[in-house]
C-alpha positions as CSV (number, residue, x, y, z in Angstrom):
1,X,-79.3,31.2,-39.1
2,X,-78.5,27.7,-37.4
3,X,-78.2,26.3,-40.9
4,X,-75.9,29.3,-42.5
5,X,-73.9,29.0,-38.7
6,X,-73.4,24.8,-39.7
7,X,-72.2,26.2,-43.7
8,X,-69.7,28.5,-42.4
9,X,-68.1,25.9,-40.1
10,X,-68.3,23.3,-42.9
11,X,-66.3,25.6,-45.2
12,X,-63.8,26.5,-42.7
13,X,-63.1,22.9,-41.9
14,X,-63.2,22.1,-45.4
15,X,-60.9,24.9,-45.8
16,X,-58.6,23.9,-43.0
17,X,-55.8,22.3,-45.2
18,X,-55.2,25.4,-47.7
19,X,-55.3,27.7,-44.2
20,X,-52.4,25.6,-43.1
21,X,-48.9,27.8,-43.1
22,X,-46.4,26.6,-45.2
23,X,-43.5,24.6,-43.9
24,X,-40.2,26.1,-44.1
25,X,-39.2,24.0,-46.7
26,X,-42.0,25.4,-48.7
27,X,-41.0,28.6,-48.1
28,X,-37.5,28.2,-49.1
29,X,-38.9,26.4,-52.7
30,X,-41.3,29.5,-53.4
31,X,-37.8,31.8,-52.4
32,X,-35.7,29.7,-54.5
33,X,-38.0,27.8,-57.4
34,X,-34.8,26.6,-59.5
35,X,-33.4,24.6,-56.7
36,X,-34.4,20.9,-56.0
37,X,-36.5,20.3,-53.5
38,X,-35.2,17.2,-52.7
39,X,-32.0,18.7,-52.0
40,X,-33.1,21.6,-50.2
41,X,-35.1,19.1,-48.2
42,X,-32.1,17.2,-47.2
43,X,-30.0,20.1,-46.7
44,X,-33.2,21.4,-43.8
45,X,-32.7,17.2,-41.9
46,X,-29.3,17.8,-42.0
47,X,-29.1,21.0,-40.4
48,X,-32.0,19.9,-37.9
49,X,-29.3,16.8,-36.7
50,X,-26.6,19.1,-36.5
51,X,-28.1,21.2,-33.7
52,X,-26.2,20.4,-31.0
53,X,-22.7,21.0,-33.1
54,X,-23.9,24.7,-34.6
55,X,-26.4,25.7,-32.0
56,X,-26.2,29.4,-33.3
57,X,-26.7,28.8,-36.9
58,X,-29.4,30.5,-38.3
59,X,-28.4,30.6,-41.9
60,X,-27.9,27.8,-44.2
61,X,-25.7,27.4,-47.6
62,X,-27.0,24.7,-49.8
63,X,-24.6,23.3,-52.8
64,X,-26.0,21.2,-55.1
65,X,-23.3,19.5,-57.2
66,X,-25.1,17.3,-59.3
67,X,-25.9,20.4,-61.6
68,X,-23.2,21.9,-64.4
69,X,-21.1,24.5,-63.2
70,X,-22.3,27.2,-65.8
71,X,-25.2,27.3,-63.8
72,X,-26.3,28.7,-60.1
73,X,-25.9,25.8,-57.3
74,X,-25.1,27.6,-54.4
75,X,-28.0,29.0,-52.2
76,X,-27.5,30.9,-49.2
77,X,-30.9,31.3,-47.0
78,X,-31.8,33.0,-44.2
79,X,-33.4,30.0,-42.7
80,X,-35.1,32.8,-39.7
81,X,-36.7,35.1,-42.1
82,X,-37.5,32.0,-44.8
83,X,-35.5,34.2,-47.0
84,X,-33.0,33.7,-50.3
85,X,-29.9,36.0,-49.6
86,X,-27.8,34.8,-52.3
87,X,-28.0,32.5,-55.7
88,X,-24.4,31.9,-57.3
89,X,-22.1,30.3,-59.7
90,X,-19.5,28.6,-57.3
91,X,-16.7,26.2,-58.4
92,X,-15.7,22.8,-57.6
93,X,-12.2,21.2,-57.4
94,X,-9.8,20.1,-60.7
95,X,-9.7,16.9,-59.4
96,X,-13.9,16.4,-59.4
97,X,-14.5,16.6,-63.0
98,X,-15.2,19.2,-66.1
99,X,-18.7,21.1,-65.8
100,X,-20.0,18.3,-63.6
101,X,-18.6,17.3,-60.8
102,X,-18.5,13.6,-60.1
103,X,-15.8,12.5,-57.9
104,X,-15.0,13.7,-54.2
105,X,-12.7,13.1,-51.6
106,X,-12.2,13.8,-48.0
107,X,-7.6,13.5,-49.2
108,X,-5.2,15.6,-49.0
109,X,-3.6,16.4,-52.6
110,X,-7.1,15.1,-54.4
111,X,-8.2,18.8,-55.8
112,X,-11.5,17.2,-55.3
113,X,-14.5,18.7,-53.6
114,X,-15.8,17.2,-50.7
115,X,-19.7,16.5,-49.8
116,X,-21.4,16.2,-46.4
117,X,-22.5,18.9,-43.4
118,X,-20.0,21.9,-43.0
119,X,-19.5,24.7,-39.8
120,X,-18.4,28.0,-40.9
121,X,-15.1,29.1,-39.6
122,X,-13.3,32.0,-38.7
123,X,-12.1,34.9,-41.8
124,X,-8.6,35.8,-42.9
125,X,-6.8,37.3,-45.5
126,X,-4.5,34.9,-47.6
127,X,-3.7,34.0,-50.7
128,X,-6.7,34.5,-52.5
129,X,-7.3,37.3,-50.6
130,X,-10.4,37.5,-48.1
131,X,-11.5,33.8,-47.3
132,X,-13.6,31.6,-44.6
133,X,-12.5,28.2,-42.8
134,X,-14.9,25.6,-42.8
135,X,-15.0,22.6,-40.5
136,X,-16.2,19.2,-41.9
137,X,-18.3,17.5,-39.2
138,X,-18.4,14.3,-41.5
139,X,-16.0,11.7,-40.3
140,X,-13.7,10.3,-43.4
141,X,-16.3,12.4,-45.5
142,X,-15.1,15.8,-45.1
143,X,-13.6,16.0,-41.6
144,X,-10.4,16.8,-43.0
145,X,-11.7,19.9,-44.5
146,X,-9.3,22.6,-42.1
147,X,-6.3,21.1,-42.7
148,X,-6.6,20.5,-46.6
149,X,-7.4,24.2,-46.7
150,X,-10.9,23.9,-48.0
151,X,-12.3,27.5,-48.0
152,X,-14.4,30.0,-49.4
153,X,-12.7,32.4,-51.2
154,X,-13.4,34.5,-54.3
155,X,-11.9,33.6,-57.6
156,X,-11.3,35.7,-60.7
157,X,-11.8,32.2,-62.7
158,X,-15.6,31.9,-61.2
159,X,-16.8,33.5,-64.6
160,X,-20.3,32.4,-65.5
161,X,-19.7,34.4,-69.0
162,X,-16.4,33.0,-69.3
163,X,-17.8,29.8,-68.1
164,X,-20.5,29.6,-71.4
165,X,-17.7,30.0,-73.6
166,X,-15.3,27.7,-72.1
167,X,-18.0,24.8,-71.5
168,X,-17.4,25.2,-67.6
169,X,-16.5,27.2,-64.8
170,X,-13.5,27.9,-63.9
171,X,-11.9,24.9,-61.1
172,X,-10.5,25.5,-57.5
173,X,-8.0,23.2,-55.4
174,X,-11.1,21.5,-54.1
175,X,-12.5,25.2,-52.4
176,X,-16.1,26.4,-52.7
177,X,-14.4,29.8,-54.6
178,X,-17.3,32.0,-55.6
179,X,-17.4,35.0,-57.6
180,X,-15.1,37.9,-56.4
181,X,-17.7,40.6,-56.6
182,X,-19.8,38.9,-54.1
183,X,-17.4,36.9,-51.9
184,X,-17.1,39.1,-49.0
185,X,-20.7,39.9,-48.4
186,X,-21.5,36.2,-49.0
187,X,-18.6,35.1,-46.8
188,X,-19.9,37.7,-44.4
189,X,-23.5,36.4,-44.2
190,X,-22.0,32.9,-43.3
191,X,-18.9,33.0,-41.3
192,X,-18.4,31.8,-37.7
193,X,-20.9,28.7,-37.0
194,X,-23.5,28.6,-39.9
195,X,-23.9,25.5,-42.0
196,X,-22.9,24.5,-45.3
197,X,-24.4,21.3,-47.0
198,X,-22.7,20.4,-50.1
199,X,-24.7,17.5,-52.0
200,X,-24.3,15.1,-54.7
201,X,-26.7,11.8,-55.5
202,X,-23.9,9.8,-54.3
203,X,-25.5,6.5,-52.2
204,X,-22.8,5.5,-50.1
205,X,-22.9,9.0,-48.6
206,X,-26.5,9.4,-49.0
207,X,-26.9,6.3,-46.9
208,X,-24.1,6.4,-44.3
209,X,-24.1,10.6,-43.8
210,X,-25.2,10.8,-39.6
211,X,-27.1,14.0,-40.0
212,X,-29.0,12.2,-43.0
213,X,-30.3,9.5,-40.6
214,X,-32.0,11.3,-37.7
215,X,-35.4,12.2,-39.0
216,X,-38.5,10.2,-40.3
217,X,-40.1,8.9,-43.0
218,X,-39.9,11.8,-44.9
219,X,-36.6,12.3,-44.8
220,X,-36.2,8.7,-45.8
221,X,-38.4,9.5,-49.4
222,X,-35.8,12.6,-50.0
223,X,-33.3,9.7,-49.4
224,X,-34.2,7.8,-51.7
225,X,-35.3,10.1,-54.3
226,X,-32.2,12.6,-53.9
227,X,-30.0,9.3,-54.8
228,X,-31.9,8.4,-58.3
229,X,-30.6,12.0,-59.4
C-alpha cells in the first residue's frame, strides 16, 4: 500500500504540468485559432500597462493589420469570460495601402490608419450613421485620434464578397468601419472605456509603444517576434 501511496504521488507530480490551467492567452488562442499569437500576446501586455488609464475595461478588440483586408483581423474578446464575441472584416484608411495596409499616421488629412493602444468613447449618430469615439492614449502615435474623427462606424463598402472580387476591402478615411450588419452590436460590446489595440510589425512602434514596455521577458520574445512579421 505504501508503495502504490509513493506511485500515486509520483504520477500526480509528474502530472503537475498538464494539470496546470491555461493562461488567458491560451484561452483566447483555443477561442480564436486563426489569430496570431504573437499579436494577441501583445495586445494582453498592452492592455495589462494600460490599467490605470481604462480601469473598467473588461473587453478587448485586437486588430491585426499586417493581414489582407479580404480576410478577418478584427477580434473582439471577452477578456472576463476568456471568450471570442466577435471575428470581422474591418477596413483600414485610403491613405494605408490596397489589401494590405502599410503606412500609418497619427495626421490630420493622411486617410491613414493609425496603430497603438485605444479607449473606447462615447456613441452618436452621424454621418455614417451609428458610430463610437476612440481616444488614442499613444502620444504622436495615435493621440490625435478624437479630433481626426477616427471612429467605428459601419460601412456599406466593408464587403468581404465584394472585397474577393475587387482584390480588397473596401477603404475608410482612416476609421476602423466594420460591416453594417454587425456594427451596432459590436460597437455596443465596446463602447465607453474598453480597449482597442490595433497592430502592425512596425519596429519603431514596436520598440518605442509605453504599454509595450512594462512587462518581462516574455513580452520582450512577442517583441521581437511580432516585428519579423
Amino acid at each position: 500500500m505504501a508503495f502504490l501511496r509513493t506511485l500515486s504521488c509520483a504520477a500526480l507530480l509528474a502530472a503537475g504540468p498538464a494539470l496546470a490551467k491555461p493562461t488567458l492567452l491560451e484561452k483566447l488562442q483555443a477561442q480564436a485559432p486563426e489569430a496570431d499569437a504573437r499579436v494577441l500576446a501583445l495586445a494582453l501586455q498592452a492592455r495589462e500597462c494600460a490599467l490605470a488609464s481604462a480601469p473598467s475595461a473588461r473587453r478587448l478588440a485586437v486588430i491585426d493589420y499586417s493581414r489582407p483586408s479580404t480576410e478577418p483581423r478584427l477580434w473582439v474578446f471577452d477578456l472576463e469570460q476568456a471568450r471570442l464575441l466577435f471575428a470581422e472584416h474591418v477596413a483600414h484608411g485610403q491613405g494605408s495601402g490596397g489589401n494590405v495596409a502599410t503606412d500609418f499616421s497619427n495626421r490630420e488629412g493622411s486617410h491613414q490608419s493609425s496603430l497603438g493602444l485605444f479607449r473606447t468613447g462615447e456613441t452618436y449618430h452621424g454621418g455614417n450613421g451609428y458610430s463610437m469615439r476612440m481616444d488614442g492614449l499613444e502620444p504622436g502615435v495615435n493621440d490625435a485620434a478624437r479630433d481626426r474623427l477616427i471612429v467605428m462606424h459601419g460601412a456599406p463598402y466593408v464587403n468581404p464578397l465584394a472585397a474577393v472580387a475587387q482584390g480588397r476591402l473596401g477603404r475608410s478615411y482612416g476609421c476602423p468601419a466594420v460591416r453594417p450588419e454587425v456594427a451596432r452590436e459590436v460597437i455596443d460590446t465596446l463602447k465607453q472605456g474598453q480597449l482597442l489595440f490595433a497592430y502592425y510589425p512596425d519596429p519603431e512602434w514596436l520598440q518605442g509603444s509605453q504599454f509595450l514596455g512594462c512587462g518581462s521577458d516574455t513580452l520582450a520574445r512577442a517583441k521581437a517576434g511580432a516585428s519579423q512579421g
